[in-house]
N, C-alpha and C positions, 0 to 999 in steps of 0.2 A: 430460582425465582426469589428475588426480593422481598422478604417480609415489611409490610408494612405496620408492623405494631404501633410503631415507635412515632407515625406521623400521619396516620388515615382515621378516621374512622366516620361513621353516617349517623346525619341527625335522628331517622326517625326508627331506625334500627341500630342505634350504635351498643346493646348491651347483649350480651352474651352467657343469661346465666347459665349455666351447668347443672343446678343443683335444686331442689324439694327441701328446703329445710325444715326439722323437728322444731317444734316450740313447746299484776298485779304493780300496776303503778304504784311505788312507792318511794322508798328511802326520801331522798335531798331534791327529788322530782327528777329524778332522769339522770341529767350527768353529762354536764361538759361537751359530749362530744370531741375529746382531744383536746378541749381547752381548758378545762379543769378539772379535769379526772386522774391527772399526773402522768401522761403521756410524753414522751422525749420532749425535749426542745427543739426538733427539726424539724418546725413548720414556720420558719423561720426564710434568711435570705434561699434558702434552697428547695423553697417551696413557694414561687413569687406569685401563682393565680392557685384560682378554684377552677377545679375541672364537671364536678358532679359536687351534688348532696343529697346525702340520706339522710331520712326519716326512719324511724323503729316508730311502728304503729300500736295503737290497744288493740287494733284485733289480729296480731301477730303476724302485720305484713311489714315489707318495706319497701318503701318507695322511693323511686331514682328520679331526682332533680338534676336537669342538666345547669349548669350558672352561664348564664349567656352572656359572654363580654361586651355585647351590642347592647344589649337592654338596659345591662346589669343588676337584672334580677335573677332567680330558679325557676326555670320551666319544670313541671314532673314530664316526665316522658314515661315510664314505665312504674309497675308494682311487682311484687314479689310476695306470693302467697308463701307463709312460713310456718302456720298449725295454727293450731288454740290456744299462748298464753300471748300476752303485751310484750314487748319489748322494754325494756328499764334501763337500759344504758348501754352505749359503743364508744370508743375510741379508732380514731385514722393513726394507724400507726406508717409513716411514709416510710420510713429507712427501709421498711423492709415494705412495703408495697400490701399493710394487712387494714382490714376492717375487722375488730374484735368487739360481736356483738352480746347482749346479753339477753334473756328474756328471765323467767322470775323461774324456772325450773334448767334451761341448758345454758353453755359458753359455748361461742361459735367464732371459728375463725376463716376469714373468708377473705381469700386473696384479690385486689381490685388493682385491675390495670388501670392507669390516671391517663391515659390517651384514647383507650377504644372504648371504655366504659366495662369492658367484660370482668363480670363475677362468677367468683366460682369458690365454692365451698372445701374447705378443706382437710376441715376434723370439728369435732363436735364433743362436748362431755358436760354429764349430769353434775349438777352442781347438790348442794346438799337440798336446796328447796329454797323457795322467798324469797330467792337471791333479788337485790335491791339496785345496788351500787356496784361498778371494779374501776380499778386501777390498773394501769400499764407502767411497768418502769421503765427508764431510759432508754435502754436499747432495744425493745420491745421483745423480750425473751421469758419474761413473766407476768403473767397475769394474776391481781388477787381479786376473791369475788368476797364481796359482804353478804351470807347469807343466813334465812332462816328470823323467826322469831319467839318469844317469849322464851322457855327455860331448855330451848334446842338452836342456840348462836353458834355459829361456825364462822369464821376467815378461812375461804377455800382459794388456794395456790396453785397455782398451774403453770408449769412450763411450757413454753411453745418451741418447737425445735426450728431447724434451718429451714425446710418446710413447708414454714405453719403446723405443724403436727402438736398437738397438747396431750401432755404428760397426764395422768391420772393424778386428782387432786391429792393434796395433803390439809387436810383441815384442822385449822386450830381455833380449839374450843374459848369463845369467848364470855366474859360474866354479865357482858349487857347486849342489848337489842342491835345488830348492826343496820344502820341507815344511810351512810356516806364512807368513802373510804376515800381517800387520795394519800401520794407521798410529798413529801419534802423535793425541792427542786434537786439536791444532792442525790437523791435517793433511799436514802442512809435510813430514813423512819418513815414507818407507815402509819397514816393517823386515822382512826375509826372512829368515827361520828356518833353519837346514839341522842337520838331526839328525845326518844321514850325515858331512855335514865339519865338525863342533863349532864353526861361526862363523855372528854374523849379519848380514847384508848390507845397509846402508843406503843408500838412495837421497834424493833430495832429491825434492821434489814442485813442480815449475812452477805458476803461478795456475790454469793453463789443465787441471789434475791431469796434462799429460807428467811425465816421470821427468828427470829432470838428470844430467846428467852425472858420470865419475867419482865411483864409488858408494866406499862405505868398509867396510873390513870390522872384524869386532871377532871376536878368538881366544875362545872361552870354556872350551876345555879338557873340556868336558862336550857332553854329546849334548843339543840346547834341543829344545824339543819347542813349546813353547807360550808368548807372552807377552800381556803386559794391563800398563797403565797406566794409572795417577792421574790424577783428572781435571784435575791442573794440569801433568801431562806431566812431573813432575820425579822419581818412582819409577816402576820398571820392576818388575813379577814375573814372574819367568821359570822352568819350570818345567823340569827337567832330568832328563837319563836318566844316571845318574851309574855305569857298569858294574853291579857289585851291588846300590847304594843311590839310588833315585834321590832329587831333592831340588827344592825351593823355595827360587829365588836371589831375594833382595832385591837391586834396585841402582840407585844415584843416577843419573839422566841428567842429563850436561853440557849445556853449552851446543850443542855441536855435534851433539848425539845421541846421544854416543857413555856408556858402562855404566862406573859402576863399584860393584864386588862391598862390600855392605855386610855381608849374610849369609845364611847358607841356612839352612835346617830340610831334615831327613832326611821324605821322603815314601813310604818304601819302595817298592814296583817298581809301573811302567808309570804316573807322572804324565804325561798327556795332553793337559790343555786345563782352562783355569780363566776363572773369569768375576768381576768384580767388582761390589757392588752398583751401585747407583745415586749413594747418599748417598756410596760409597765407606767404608763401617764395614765391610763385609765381604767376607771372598774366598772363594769357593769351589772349589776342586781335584779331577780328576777322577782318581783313582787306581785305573786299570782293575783293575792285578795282583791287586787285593784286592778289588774289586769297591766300593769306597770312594769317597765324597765327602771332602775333608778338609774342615774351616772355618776358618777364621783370625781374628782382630779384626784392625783396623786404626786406627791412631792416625792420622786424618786431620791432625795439626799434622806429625807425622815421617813419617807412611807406614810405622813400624814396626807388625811383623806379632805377633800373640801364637795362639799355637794353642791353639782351644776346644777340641775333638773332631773326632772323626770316626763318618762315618755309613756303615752297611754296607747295601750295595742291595739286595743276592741277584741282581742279572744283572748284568753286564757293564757297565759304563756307554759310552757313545761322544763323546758331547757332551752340553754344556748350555746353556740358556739362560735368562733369570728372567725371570718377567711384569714384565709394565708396572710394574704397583704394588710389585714387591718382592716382592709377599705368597705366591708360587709359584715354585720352580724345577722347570723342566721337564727332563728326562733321559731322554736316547734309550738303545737297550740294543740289542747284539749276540747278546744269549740272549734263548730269550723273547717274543722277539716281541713287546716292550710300548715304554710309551712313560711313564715316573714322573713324579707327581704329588707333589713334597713342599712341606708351608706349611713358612714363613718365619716365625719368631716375629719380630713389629716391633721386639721391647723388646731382643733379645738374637741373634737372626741363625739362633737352634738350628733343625735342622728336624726336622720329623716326617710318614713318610710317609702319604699319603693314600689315593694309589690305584694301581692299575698298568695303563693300558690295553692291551689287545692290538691291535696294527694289523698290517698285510699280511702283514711281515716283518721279520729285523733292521735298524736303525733305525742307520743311521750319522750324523745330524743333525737337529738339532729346532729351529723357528723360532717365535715367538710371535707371533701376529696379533694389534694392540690397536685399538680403538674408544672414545669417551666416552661411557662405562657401559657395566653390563653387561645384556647381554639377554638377559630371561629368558622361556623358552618357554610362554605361558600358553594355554588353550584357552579362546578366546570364544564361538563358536555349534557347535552341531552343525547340518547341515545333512542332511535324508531324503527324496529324490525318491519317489515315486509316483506313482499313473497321473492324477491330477488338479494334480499341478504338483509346489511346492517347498517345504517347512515349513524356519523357520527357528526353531532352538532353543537359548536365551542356554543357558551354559553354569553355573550358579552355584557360588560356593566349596566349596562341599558335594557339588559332584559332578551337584546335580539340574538339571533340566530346563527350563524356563520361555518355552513359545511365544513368540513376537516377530511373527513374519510370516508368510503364506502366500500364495506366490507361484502363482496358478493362470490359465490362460492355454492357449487349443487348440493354442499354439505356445511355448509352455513345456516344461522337461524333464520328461517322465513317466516310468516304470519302468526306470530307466537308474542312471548314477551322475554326480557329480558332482565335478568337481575345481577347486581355487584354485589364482592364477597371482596370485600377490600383489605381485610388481613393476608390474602394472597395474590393480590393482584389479578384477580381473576370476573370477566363475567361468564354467568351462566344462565343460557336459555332454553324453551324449550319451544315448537311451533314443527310448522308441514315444510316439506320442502315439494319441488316441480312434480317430482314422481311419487305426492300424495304418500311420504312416509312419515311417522314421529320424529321428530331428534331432539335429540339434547346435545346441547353442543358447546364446548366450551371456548373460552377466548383468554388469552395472558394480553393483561388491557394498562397501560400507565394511565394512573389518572392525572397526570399531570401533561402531560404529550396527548393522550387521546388516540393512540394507534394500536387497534386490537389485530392479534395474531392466534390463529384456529389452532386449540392444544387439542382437544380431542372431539370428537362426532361420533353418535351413537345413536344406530337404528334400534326403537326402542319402540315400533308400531304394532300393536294389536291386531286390526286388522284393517287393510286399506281404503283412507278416506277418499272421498268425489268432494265434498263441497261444507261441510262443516267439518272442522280441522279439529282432529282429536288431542293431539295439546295445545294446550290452549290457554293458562295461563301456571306461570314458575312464583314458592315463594322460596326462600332458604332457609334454614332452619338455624335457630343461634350458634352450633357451636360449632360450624365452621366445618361439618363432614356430610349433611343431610341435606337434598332439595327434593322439593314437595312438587308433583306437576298434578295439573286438572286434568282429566282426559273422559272423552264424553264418545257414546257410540254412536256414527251417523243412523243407525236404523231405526235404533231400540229408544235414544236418545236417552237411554241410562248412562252416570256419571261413576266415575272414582276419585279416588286421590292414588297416585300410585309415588311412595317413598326410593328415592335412588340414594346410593353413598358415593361422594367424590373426594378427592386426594389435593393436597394443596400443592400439588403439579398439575393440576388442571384435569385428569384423569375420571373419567367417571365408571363406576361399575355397570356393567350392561344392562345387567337383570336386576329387574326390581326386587327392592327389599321387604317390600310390604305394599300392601292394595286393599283399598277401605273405601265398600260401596258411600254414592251419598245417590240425592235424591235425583230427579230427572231435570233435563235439560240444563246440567252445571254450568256457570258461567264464571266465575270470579271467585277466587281463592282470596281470602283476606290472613294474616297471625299477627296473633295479640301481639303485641309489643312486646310482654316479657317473654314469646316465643314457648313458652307452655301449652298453648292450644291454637287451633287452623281450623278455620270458619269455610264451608265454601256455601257459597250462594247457588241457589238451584231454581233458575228459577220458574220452570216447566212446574217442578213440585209446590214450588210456594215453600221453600223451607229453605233453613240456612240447618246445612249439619255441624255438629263440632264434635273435634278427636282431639282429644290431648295427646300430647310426644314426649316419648319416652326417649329422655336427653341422651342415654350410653346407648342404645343402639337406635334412633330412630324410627321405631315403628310406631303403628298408630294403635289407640286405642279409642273406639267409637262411644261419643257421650253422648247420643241423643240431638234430636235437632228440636228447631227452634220451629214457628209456623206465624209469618209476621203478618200475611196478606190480614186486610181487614175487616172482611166478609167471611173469612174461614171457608171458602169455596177451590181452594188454591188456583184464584186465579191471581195473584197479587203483583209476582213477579219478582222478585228482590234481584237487584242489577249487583250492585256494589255496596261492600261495610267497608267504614273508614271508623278508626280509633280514634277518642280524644287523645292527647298526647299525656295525660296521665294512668291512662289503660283501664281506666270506669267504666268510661262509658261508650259504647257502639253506636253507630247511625246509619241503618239501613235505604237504602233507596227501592222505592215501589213503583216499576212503571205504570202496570194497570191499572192497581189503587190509586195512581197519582198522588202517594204520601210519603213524606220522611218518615222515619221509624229511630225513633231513641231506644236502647236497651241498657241497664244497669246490666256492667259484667260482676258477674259473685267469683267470690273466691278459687269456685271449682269450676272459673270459665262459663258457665251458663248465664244465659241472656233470660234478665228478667225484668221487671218494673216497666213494662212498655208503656209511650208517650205517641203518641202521634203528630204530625203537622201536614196542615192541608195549603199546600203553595195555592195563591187564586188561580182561576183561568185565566186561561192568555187567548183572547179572539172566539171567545165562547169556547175552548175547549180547554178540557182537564191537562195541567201540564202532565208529561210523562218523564218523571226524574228520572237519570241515569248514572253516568261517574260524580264522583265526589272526591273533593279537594278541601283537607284541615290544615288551618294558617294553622303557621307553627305556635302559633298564642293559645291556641284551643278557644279564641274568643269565635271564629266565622267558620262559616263552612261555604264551600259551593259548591251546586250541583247544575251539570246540564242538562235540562231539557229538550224532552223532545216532542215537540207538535205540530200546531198549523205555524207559527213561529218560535224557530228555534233560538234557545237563550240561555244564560248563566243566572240562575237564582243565588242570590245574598241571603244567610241566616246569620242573626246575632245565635250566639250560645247564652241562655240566659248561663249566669254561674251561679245559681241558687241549689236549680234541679238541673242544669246543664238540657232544659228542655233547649227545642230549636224555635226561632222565634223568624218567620218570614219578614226580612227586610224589603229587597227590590229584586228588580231585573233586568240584565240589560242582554243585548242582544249578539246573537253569535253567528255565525260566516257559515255553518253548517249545521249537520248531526253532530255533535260533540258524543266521543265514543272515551276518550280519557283524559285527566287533568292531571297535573302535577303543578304545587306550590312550590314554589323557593324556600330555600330553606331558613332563610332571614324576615319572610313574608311580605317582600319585594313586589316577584312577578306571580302572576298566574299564566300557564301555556295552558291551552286546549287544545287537544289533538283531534280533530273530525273525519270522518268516515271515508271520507274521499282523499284522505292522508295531510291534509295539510293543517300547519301547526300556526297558532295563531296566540300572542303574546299581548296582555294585558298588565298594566301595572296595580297595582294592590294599594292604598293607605292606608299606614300601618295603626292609623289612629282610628280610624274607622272602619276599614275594612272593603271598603269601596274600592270599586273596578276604574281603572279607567282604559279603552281602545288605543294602544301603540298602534295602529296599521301594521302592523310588521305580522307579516304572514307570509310561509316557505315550505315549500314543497320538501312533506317528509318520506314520500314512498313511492311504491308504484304497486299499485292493488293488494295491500294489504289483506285485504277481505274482512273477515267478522270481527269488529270492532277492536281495529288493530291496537297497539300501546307504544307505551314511551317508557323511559325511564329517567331521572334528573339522576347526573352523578355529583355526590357530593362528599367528598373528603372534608375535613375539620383541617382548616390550615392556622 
């Protein structure tokens, strides 16, 4: 079977971490991101888009931006809980496929695919302490860390192997405060920063990237915060905290390394960290006290600097970094909670902002993940299990429908759901079949063709159901060897989760690998985005449970559930939770209560900060929400209802508190049992109880529905609130 690494992956599931990572804002404010922290110079023509960006958070997360070539802004899709300290600086190193992160106590090296999004950790080491600032040299085999303060300064070295594997530091003892550290474009010198003792410290750089002996220092009279060099190493721009005024030094580099002052511009207070283009025409300066980007021209024959403008952010800036192509600089913020999007005019350098994503928390540094091309999220089939097999439904430009295939088979997925695992080419389901047994059943599926073929089927029944089908909905688990099925008892109408392991041959193992009660009458399995923790909705109990997943072997461990109804009588009902697409925040559906339900996700997965919203009646009765569909924007939500008339309720997300904010409603053709959005925030399908699928257009500026008519027969008696799936590859 065909690996699809190299050319699939999904929008709202595309990342894959592996890993728990172990974790004091300070130095030069963060650091580059690859753009000036001394990182190779192969982010260049072989690097022509952005794929993803990260964020290193203060409260030791990080957070995945997808850069959507459609928008052209950074959606966050996902977070990644990493400990208790801040992050302080990473570098994208491409040659070799690495994200080398820093926090103020470890170095972390963590291998990132540029087409599926998947992270995964790969070695880790204690740095001396306070570490601030690193640098990467050219071929991304050594990393140095600036750490430590007052009369305990270390420069700690590390090699990375072929790997990613990092050597045990070698630290050399420095006689001032380290705050910045970068090299020379050659590599040849290492230059250490110190704000605190107004000098910067050179070292020499051995073939082997050791440090050389007796280092040299140079007085600058001023507090440096931050430097960047021309790509022929012979101007320096250094950016200075000058008591009152801070300022932007120009300065010749000699032959030996060593500065000298040709001239400064007045950059008023808190210049931080500055990046320079590609082409080298431009410089960019980060001037927190004002909340400011500066820009500068640059005369590539002298390296003399002319000041365009300046740009005012509204938050805080911390760091920055520029896409691959030039055509974006990305800006982390310590207010805010966002992560800035501005274009890069090509002709002249100006920018103008785009957009401002919200991610976990404040953002002390931002790195940009690049690939060749950019990939963009299209939707090809939908796919509609029911109780005689599998329809498969091309998706066309318009939003409509267009059978392809029917997949029907006594050993085929019937009244269940179905999920894609697109680094194999595979889907995987789980549902009843005629003779009332469980299956999980696999398919080797192209998502480009659309013709699925049955690899394996697995009776995997408890005990035999009549009329409520004990699996009953599949999620998968990120790394590509775990799926999660719901399975509920027809008597007792007690639920589980029960864990299987499958083989990227399509193979599933029979017997379950783990089984972790939840509450009564389970209906709906939801997982976070970053695939850490699996939510299921119960809604006979009125609880939603959560078990975190243990990534090497997949089993579950039970965290306690949540209890949303809002009478606390559990008669609430929770149908369906949908994720904002930065992994924050949750939004339950109540049919009883007739309420949406906000929850702030914490760090350890638990649902807290509840928000309520009361949709109006519709014909004197209480709506009763059901599935719910998040545009890819994280601005809308929609939920079906179910009453005396049935409908699709519109919520703004406010983005303050990300409460939900009752827009409108308009009207639907049945029960609406499931939804699925576009993955471009296109169309909306609704799938209703009676199996047919029913295709709405979205405005992407408002969020508004409009009626295609287009409505097509997707089954044949599905039963309890059959589903769909959108496939969607990244083409």
């Amino acid at each position: 079977m065909n690996s699809l690494l190299g050319r699939f992956s999904v929008w709202g599931l595309c990342l894959l971490p592996a890993f728990a990572l172990v974790a004091c804002f300070g130095g030069g404010g963060g650091g580059g991101g690859g753009g000036s922290s001394g990182s190779s110079g192969s982010s260049g023509s072989s690097q022509p888009a952005d794929r993803f960006v990260v964020s290193g958070n203060a409260d030791g997360t990080l957070s995945i931006l997808r850069a959507d070539p459609v928008a052209g802004f950074a959606n966050a899709i996902a977070y990644l809980s990493v400990g208790a300290f801040p992050f302080q600086d990473m570098i994208h190193d491409p040659a070799n496929g690495r994200l080398v992160a820093l926090t103020s106590t470890a170095l972390h090296v963590l291998t990132v695919d540029a087409n599926t999004g998947e992270v995964t950790e790969t070695d880790s080491r204690a740095t001396s302490g306070s570490s601030s600032h690193l640098a990467l040299n050219n071929d991304g085999s050594v990393a140095y860390v600036a750490s430590g303060f007052g009369p305990n300064v270390n420069l700690d070295v590390y090699t990375i192997g072929g790997g990613g594997t990092l050597s045990p530091s070698v630290s050399t003892a420095l006689a001032v405060d380290p705050d910045y550290v970068t090299l020379n474009p050659t590599g040849t010198r290492l230059y250490v920063v110190s704000r605190t003792d107004d000098q910067i410290v050179i070292l020499g750089v051995n073939a082997d990237g050791s440090l050389a002996a007796n280092p040299t220092t140079i007085d600058t009279d001023v507090n440096p915060t931050a430097l960047v060099f021309n790509a022929a190493g012979t101007v320096a721009y250094l950016t200075r905290a000058d008591n009152s005024q801070d300022s932007l030094g120009v300065y010749d580099v000699d032959t030996d390394g060593a500065f000298t002052l040709r001239t400064f511009f007045n950059v008023d207070t808190s210049a931080i960290d500055l990046v320079l283009s590609a082409d080298g025409a431009h410089l960019y300066v980060i001037v927190a006290g004002n909340r400011e980007i500066h820009h500068f021209s640059v005369d590539n024959a002298t390296g003399d600097l002319t000041f365009v403008d300046s740009f005012n952010l509204g938050f805080t800036p911390t760091d920055l970094t520029l896409s691959h192509t030039g055509a974006e600089l990305y800006i982390s913020h310590s207010e805010g909670d966002v992560v800035s999007t501005l274009a890069v005019d090509g002709s002249d350098g100006t920018l103008t902002l785009i957009d401002s994503a919200r991610v976990f928390n404040s953002a002390n540094t931002v790195a940009a993940i690049g690939g060749n091309g950019a990939l963009v999220p299209t939707a090809t089939f939908l796919l509609t299990p029911d109780r005689s097999g599998l329809s498969i439904f091309e998706v066309g430009a318009n939003g409509g429908l267009n059978l392809v295939d029917k997949k029907s088979s006594p050993e085929s997925l019937i009244n269940g759901q179905v999920a894609v695992q697109y680094a194999a080419e595979l889907l995987l389901g789980a549902g009843r079949n005629a003779d009332s047994r469980d299956l999980l059943t696999s398919y080797e599926f192209d998502p480009e063709g659309g013709s699925p073929v049955v690899v394996d089927s697995v009776d995997a029944t408890v005990t035999t159901k009549t009329f409520i089908p004990g699996f009953q909905r599949i999620e998968l688990g990120r790394s590509g060897r775990f799926l999660y099925v719901l399975n509920q008892d027809e008597t007792t109408l007690s639920g589980s989760v029960r864990a299987y392991a499958y083989g990227e041959d399509g193979s599933i193992t029979p017997t379950a690998i783990d089984s972790a009660s939840v509450g009564a009458g389970p209906e709906n399995l939801a997982l976070h985005p970053a695939g850490r923790y699996l939510y299921s909705m119960n809604s006979f109990g009125d609880t939603v449970s959560r078990f975190q997943i243990n990534a090497t072997d997949g089993t579950l461990t039970s965290q306690g559930f949540a209890t949303p109804g809002g009478t606390g009588t559990g008669a609430g009902r929770p149908i369906e939770m949908k994720f904002h697409p930065n992994g924050r925040y949750a939004y339950v559906s109540l049919r009883n209560d007739g309420q949406m339900v906000r929850y702030l996700v914490n760090n350890n997965g638990q649902l807290e900060n509840i928000s309520r919203t009361n949709p109006p009646q519709v014909d004197g009765e209480d709506a009763q929400p059901g599935p719910i569909g998040m545009h890819p924007s994280g601005l809308y939500l929609y939920v079906g209802e179910e009453n005396a008339s049935t409908g699709i309720a519109i919520y703004d997300i406010d983005q303050n508190n990300y409460n939900l904010v009752y827009r409108s409603r308009v009207a639907a053709d049945g029960i609406p049992s499931w939804i699925e959005v576009d993955p471009l925030g296109r169309f909306l399908h609704i799938r209703y109880r009676d199996e047919r699928v029913h295709v709405f257009t979205i405005d992407n500026a408002t969020g508004g529905l409009t009626d295609t008519a287009q409505i097509v027969d997707a089954g044949t008696s599905a039963g309890f609130l059959p589903s769909m799936t959108l496939v969607t590859p990244l083409l």
